[in-house]
KEMAR-273247 format. One record per atom (N, C-alpha, C): residue in three letters; x, y, z. Coordinates in steps of 0.001 Angstrom, whole numbers, padded with zeros to 6 digits, always signed. Example, Ala and Ser with C-alpha at 12.3 -4.5 7.8 and 13.67 -1.06 7.14 Angstrom:
2
ALA+013190-005690+007800
ALA+012300-004500+007800
ALA+013200-003300+007800
SER+012850-002250+007080
SER+013670-001060+007140
SER+012900+000030+007870
END
This chain:
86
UNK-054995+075566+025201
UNK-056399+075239+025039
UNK-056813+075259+023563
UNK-056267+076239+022857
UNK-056251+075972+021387
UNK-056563+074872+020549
UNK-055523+073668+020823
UNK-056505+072166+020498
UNK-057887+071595+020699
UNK-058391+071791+022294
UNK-059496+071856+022727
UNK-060583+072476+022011
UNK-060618+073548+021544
UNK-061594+074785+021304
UNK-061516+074830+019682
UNK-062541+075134+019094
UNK-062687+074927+017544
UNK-061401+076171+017160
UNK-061181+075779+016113
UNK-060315+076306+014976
UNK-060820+077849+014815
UNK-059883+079013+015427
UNK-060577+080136+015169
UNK-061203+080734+016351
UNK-061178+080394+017195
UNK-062083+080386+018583
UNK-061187+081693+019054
UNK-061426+082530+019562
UNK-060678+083766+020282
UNK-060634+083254+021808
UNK-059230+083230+021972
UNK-059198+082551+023283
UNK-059069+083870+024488
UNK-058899+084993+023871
UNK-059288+085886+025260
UNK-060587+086302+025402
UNK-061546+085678+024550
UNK-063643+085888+024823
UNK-063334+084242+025510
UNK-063166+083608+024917
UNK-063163+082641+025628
UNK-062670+081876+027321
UNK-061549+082767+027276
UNK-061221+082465+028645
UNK-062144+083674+029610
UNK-062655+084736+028836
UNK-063373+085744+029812
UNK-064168+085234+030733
UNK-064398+085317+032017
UNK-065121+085318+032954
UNK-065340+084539+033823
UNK-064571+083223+033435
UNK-063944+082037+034603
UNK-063120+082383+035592
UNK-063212+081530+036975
UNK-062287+082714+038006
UNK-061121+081954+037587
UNK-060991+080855+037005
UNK-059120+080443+036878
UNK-059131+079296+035452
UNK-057818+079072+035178
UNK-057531+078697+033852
UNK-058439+077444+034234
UNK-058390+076502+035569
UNK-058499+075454+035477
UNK-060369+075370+035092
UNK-060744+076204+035292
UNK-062410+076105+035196
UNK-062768+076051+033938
UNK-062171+077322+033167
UNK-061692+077648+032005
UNK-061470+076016+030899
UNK-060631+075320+031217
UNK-060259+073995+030914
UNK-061012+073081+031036
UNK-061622+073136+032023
UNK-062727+072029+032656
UNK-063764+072340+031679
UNK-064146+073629+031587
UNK-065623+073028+030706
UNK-065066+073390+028960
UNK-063944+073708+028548
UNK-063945+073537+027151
UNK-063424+072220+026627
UNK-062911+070921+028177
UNK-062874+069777+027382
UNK-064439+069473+027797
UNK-064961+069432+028695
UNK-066600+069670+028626
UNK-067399+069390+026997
UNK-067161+070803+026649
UNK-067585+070805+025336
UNK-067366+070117+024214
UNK-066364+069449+024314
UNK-065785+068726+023298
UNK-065956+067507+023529
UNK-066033+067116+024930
UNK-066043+065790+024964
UNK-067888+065006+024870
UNK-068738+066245+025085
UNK-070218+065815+025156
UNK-070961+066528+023812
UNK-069890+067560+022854
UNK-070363+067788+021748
UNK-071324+068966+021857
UNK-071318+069760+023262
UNK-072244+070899+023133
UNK-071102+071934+022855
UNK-071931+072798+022269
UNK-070879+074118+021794
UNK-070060+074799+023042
UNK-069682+075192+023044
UNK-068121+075788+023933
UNK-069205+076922+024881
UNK-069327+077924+023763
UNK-070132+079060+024005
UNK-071333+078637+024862
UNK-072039+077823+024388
UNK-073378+077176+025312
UNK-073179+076827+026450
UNK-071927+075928+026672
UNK-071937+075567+027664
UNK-071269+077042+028676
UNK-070405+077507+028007
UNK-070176+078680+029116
UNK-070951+079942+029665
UNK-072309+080062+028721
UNK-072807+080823+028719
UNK-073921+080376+029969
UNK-074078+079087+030304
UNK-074698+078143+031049
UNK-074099+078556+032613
UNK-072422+078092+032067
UNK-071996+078257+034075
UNK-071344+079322+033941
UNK-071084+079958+033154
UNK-070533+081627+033960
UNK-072149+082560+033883
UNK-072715+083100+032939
UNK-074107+084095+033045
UNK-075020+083467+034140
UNK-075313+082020+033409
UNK-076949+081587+034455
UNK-076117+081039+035772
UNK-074894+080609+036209
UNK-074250+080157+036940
UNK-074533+078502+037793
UNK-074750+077870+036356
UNK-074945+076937+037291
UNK-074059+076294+037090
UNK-074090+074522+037590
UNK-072872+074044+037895
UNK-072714+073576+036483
UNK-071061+073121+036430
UNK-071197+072328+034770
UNK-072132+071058+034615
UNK-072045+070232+036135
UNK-073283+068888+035768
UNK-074307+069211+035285
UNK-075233+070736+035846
UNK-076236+070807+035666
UNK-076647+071614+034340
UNK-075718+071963+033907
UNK-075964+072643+032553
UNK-075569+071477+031228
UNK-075090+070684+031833
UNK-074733+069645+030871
UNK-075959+068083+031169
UNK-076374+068773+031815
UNK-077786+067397+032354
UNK-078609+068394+031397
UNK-078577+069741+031522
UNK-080109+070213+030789
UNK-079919+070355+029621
UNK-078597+070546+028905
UNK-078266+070514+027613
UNK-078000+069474+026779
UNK-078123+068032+027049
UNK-078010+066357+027266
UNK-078091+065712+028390
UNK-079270+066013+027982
UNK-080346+065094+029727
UNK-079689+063502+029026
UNK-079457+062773+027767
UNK-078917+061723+027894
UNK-077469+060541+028426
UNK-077124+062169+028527
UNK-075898+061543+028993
UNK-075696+061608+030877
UNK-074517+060843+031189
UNK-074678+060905+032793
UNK-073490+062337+033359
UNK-073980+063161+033303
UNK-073587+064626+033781
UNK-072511+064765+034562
UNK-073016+064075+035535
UNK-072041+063916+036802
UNK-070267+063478+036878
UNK-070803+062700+035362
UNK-069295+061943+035174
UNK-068482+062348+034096
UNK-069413+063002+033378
UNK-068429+063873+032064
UNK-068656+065247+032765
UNK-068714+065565+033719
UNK-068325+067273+034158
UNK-067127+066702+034951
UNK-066656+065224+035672
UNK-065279+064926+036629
UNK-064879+064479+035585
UNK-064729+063729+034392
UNK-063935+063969+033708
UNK-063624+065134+032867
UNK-063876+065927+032599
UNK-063395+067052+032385
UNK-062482+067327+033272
UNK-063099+067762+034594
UNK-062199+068261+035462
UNK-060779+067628+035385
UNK-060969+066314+035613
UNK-059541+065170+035835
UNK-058822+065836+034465
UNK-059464+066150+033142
UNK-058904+066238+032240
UNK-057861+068339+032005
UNK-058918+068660+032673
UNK-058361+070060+032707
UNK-057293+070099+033843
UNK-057572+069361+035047
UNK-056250+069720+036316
UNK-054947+069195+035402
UNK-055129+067823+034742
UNK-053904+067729+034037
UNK-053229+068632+033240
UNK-053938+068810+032561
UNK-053494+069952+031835
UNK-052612+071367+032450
UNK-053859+071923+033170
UNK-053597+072608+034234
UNK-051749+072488+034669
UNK-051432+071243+035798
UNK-050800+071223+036134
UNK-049456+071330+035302
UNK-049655+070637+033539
UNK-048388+070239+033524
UNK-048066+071788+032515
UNK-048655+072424+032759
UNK-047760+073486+031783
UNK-047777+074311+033306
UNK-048146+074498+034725
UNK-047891+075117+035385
UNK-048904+076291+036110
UNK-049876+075759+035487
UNK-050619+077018+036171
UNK-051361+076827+037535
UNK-051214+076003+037852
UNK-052034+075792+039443
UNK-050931+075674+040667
END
C-alpha cells in the first residue's frame, strides 16, 4: 500500500481500524484516486461509519460517488488478491 499512500504515511495508523486489508485498500486508492486526504476519508468510514460512497459524495458532492468508491474496490480486491491476502 506504500505506493498508494503519501510518502511517509505510517502504515500501522493507517491500516488501524479497518476490519480487513481489503477495506483498508479500497479507500486508500479512494483517496488517491478522488484527491481527498487518506486520513479524511478514513476518519469518515471507520469513526462516523459511513459508507465510502457517502463520505466521498459529502466530501466531493462533484464527483459520482458511487463509481469511484467500485472502483476503488475493483482496484483494492486486485491488489488484495495478487499478493494473497483474501
Amino acid at each position: 500500500m506504500k505506493p498508494v499512500l503519501n510518502a511517509g504515511t505510517n502504515l500501522k495508523w493507517a491500516a488501524e481500524g479497518f476490519r480487513d486489508a481489503e477495506q483498508f485498500a479500497t479507500v486508500a486508492y479512494a483517496a488517491r484516486n478522488t484527491g481527498i486526504p487518506f486520513a479524511v476519508l478514513k476518519h469518515h468510514v471507520i469513526t462516523d461509519s459511513k459508507s465510502l460512497a457517502d463520505a466521498i459524495h459529502e466530501l466531493r458532492p462533484q464527483l459520482d460517488a458511487r463509481t469511484e468508491a467500485k472502483r476503488a474496490a475493483t482496484m483494492a480486491r486486485s491488489d488484495v488478491a495478487a499478493i494473497g491476502l483474501h
